[in-house]
N, C-alpha and C positions, 0 to 999 in steps of 0.2 A: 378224544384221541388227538395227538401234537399234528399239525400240519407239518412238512416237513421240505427242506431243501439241502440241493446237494451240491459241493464245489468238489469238480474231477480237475488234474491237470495234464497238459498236452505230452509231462515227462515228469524224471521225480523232480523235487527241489524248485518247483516253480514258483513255491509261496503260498501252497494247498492253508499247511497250519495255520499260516495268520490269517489268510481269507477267511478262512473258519472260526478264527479268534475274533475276528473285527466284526465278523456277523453277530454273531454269539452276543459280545458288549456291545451292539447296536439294539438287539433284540430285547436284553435286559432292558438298557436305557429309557427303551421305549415301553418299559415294563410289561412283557410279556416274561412267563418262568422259561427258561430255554436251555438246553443243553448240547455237549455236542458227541459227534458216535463218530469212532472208525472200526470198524467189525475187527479186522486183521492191520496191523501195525508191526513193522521189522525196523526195529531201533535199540543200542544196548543204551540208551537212556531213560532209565525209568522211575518208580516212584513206590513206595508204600503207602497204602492209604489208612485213613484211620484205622480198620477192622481189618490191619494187617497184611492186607494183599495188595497184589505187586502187578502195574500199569504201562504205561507211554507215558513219558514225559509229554509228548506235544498235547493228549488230551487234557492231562492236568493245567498245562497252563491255558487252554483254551474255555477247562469248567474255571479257573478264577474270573478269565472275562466274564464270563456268565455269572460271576458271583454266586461262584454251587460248589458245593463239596466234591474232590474228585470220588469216582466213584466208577470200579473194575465194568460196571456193564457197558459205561460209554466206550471201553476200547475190551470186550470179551476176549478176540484170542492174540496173543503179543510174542512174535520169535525175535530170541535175541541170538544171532549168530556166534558161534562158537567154530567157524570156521570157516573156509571158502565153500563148503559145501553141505553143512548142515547148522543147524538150529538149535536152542532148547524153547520148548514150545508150552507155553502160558495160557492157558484156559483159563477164563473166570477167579485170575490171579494166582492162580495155583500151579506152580508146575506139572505137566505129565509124564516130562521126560526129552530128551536128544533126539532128534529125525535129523536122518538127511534130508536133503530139499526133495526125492526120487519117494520117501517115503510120505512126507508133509503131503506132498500131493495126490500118494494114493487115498491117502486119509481125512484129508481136511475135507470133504463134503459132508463125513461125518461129524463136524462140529457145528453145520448151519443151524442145527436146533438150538443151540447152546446162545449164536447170533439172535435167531428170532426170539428167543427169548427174553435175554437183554434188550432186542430195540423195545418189542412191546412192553415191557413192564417200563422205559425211560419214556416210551410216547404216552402211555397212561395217566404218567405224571406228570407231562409237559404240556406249554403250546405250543411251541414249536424246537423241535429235532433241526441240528446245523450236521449236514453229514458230511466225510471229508473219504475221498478215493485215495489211493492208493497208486503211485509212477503214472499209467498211463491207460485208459481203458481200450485202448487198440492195439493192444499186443496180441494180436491176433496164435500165438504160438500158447498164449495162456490162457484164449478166452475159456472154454472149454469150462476150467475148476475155477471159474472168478468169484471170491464170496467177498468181494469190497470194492468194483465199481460199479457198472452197472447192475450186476447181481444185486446189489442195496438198493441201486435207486427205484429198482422196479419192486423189489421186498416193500421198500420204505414209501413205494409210491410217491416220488419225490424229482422233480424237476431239476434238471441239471443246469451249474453256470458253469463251462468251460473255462479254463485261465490260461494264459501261456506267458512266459517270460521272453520281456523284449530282452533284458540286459543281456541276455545270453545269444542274442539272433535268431535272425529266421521266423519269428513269431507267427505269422502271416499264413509262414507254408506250414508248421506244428499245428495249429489250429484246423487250414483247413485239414490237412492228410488227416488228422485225427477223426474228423467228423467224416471223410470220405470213407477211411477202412472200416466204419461203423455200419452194421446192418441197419437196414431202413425203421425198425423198429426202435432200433437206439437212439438213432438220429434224431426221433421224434423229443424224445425226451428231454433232449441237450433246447433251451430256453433261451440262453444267451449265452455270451462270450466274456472273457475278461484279460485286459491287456495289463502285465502285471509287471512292475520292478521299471518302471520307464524313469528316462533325466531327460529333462528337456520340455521342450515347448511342444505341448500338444498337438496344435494347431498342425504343426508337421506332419504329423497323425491323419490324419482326417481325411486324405484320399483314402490312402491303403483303410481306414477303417469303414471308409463306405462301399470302397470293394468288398471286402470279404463278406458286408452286410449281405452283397448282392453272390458274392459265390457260394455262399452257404445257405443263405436265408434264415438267418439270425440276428439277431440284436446285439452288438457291443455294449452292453451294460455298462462300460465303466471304463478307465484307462485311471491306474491305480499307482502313485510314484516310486520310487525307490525310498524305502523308509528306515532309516537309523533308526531299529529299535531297542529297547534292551530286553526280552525275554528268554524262555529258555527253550534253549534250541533243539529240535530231534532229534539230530543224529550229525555224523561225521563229516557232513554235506557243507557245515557252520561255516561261517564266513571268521569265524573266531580262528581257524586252523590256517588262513592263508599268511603267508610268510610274509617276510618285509618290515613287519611292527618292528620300530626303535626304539632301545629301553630306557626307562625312566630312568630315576632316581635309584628309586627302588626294583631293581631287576628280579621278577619270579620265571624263572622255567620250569614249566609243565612239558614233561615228557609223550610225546606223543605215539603214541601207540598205536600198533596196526590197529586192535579190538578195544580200546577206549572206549568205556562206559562212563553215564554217569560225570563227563566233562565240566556239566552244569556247577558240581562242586563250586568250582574255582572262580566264577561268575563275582562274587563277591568281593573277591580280594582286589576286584579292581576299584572296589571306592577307596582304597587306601590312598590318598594324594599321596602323589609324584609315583604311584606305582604302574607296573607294568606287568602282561601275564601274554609269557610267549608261549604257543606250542611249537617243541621245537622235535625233528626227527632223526637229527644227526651228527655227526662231535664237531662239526661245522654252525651249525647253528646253535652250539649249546653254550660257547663261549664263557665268559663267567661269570656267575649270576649271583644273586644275593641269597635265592633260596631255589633249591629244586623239588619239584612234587613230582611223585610218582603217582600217579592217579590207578583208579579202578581200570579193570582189563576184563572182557567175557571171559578170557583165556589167560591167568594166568603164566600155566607154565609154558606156552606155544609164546606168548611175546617177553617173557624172560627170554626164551631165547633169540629171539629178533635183539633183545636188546644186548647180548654177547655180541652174537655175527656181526654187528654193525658198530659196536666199539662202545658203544653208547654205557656200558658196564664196567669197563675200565676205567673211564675219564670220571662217572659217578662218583667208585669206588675212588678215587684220586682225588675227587673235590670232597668226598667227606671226612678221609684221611687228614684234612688239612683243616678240619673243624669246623666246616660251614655247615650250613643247616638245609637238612633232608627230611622232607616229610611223604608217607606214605600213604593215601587214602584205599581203604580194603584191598586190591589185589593189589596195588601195590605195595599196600603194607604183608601182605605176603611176602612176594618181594627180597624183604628186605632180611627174613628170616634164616637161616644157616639149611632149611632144609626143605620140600616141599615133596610127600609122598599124597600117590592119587591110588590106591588099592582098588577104589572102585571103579576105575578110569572114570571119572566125573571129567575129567578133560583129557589129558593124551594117555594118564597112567603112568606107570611106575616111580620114579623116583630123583629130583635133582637137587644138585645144589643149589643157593638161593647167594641171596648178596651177603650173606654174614653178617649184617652189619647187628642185628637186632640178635639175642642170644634164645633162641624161640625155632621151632620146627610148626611146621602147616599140615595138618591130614585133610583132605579131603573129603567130603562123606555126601552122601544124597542128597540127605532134607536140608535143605533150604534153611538158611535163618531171616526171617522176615517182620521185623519190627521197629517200629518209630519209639526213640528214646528219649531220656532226658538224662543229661550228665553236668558233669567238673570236672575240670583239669585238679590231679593229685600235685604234690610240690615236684616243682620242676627245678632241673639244675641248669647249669651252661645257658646257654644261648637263648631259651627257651625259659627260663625262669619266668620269665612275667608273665607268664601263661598259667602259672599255681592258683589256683581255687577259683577258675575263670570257670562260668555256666556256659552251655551252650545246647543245643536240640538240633533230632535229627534223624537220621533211621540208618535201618542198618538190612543190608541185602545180598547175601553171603553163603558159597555152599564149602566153608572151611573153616576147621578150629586150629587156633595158633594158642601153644602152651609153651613157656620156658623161662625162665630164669631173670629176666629181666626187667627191672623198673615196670609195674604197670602204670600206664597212662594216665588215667581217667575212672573215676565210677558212673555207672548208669544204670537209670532204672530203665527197664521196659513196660510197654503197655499192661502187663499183666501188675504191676507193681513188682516185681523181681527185681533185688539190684545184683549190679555183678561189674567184674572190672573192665575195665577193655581195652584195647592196645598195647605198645610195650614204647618204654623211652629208654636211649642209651648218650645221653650228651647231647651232642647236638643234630642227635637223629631220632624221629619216632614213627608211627605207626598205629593207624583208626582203623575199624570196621566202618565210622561214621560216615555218611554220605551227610552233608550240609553243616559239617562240623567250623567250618567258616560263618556262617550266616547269622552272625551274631556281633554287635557292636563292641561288645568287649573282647572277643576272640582278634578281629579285625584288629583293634589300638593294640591288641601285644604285641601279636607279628609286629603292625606296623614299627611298635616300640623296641622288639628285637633285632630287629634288620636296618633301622639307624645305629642301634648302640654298635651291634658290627663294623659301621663303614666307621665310625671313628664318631658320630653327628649324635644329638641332643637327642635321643626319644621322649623327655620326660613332657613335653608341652608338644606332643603330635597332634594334631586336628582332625579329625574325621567328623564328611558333612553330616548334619543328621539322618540319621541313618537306622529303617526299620524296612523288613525286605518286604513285607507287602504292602505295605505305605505307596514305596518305590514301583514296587510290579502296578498296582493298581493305576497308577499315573501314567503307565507305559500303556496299556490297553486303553484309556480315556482318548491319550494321542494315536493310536489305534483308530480308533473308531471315530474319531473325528477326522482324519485323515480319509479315511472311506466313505463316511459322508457325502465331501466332499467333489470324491470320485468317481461314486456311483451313482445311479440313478434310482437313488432307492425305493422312488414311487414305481419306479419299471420292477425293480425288486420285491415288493411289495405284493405287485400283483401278479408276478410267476408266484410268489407262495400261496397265493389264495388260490390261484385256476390251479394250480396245481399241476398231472400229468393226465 
């Protein structure tokens, strides 16, 4: 059975994930099998895994530190919000269906079996389990139905490292209050401390870190720097969404959406030299760009219509009218459709108009389509031609069929070996199901090659560095984890996982 240890933080967005990532590839390095678990995860970034079923993004990139296949039991139950106040709620990869948060919580003590389940069959297989909490474990107003802070650590039997983020202030006092509103029993558990996202000269450090030693009576394990790294981010929290980016060469705007899913997409288009990837929220910041992506949404038809009220539908419409190029990833390739009916209310229900651009209507329907593909770009025209008979992979995670009249995109086979078409092109506007449909060196030089020929400039001799995306991720977790090294005190580390709790 895996030993196992746990990183909680003082609030969300402290840096839970990568602490988790940087143990994880410390644990391999050091060659132990290792894996990592968050019971309950609320992120609309997520992932298909091999056998089809559908995860967190932050655990997936946390099993590549580990060098493991992702795999649904490291993260059992996953809500991707569909609104300010409800959910659709993912069991063991599987859909069960929309809760409000009123309902989620009458019910989710009923999925702890589904939890123990998954840790123990992942501790079976392991030596050591990296377990990662959830916002804050002293929300006293939640503790009650907690199935992913302490509720795991004392499951997982698992030693806690507390983390708090300096960049954001206060450190000091999140730390302690955290361990004060904690019952004595909890308290026991919490192991050490971890000062996370710091600039600057430690040594600064070093009072306040021997107080808190003495007002908590714990260990600061580690004082951990602020790290430029490139992985893939959880949720809308991204340091990728803050405004201010100046545009390259190559200007992309990505439309930023209230319920933006799956942002990770677009991750790649920044190797393109001289490119740029803005999210942008408003006809103020959309200015004018070389290419605009409408990215994936939970929601659909609720942020179409954010995207009328706020204008951001007119000037689209205005910048495609004029032949620049629009690209749609799944809801937003919805989107782009003339029509979008919800008969099942799968989202708000009944019936809107869509952007037109694409000659194609979207139905709605239950089941889920959940599959990792393999496709080609069909002959393209306009703007977009040098994208004809280009490969690329990827998956696809969608609860809508789009049929009509239009140019299809691409062929793809699915897991099952089925091929089938997908998306629709009209000039220099299209539309994927595909989540990752960039992540590929030859999809990357066309854009790149389409969007010079645009501005007037040379595509035919574009350079992109070498370029293979887990070549790249694997190098990002190496600095990872060397960086932590570095930081922590891994022999104090070491031996919270062996005493254990």
């Amino acid at each position: 059975m895996a030993k196992s240890i746990m990183v909680l933080g003082t609030m969300s967005n402290v840096g839970k994930s990568l602490l988790v990532a940087g143990l994880c590839r410390i644990f391999m390095q050091d060659g132990y099998r290792v894996a990592p678990f968050k019971s309950q995860n609320m992120a609309l970034n997520s992932y298909i895994t091999s056998k089809g079923l559908e995860m967190g993004r932050a655990q997936v990139m946390q099993a590549e530190a580990a060098g493991r296949e992702a795999d649904v039991r490291m993260n059992p139950i996953l809500l991707k919000p569909t609104s300010d106040k409800g959910s659709q709620v993912i069991v063991n990869g599987e859909v069960i269906g929309n809760m409000t948060a009123a309902e989620y919580y009458r019910n989710k003590q009923k999925l702890v079996p589904e939890i123990e389940k998954a840790y123990s069959e992942l501790a079976a297989e392991n030596d050591i389990i990296v377990l990662e909490g959830a916002g804050s474990p002293a929300e006293i107003n939640l503790k009650e139905n907690d199935i992913v802070n302490m509720f795991m650590a004392k499951l997982a039997k698992a030693p806690v490292l507390l983390a708090g983020d300096i960049d954001r202030g206060g450190v000091f006092a999140s730390i302690y209050g955290t361990i004060k509103l904690l019952p004595e029993d909890e308290r026991r558990l919490i192991k050490g401390t971890i000062i996370n996202k710091f600039r600057g000269d430690v040594s600064i450090l070093e009072p306040g870190l021997k107080m808190l030693e003495e007002l908590v009576s714990k260990p600061v394990v580690g004082v951990v720097p602020f790290m430029h790294l490139d992985v893939d981010d959880e949720d809308s929290l991204s340091d990728r969404f803050s405004g201010g980016k100046k545009p390259k060469l190559i200007d992309i705007a990505a439309i930023h959406l209230p319920r933006i899913s799956n942002f990770t997409d677009f991750n790649a288009l920044e190797f393109i030299e001289d490119a740029s990837v803005r999210y942008v929220a408003s006809v103020k910041e959309l200015k004018n760009p070389d290419l605009v992506i409408l990215p994936g949404t939970k929601n659909t038809m609720g942020d179409l219509k954010w995207l009328r009220e706020c204008g951001l539908e007119a000037e689209i419409l205005k910048y495609a009218a004029a032949g620049k190029p629009l690209i749609g990833i799944c809801g937003g390739y919805q989107m782009l459709c003339k029509k979008l009916c919800d008969p099942c209310r799968v989202e708000e229900g009944g019936e809107m108009m869509g952007l037109g651009l694409i000659d194609a209507d979207t139905v709605f329907e239950e089941q889920k389509v959940r599959t990792r593909v393999k496709g080609s770009f069909l002959k393209m025209e306009g703007v977009f031609k040098d994208l004809s008979c280009v490969q690329f992979e990827g998956y696809e995670i969608h609860m809508g069929r789009t049929q009509g009249t239009s140019n299809s995109l691409s062929q793809l086979t699915d897991m099952q070996g089925v091929t089938k078409p997908d998306g629709m092109a009209n000039g220099n506007v299209f539309g994927s199901y595909v989540h990752g449909i960039f992540d590929s060196d030859g999809v990357l030089k066309a854009i790149a090659q389409a969007l010079l020929k645009e501005k007037g400039l040379d595509g035919g001799n574009i350079r992109l560095p070498a370029f293979d995306i887990n070549t790249y991720k694997q190098k990002q977790y190496d600095i990872l984890a060397d960086t932590m090294r570095k930081s922590l005190d891994m022999e104090l580390v070491y031996k919270i996982l062996e005493e254990g709790i």
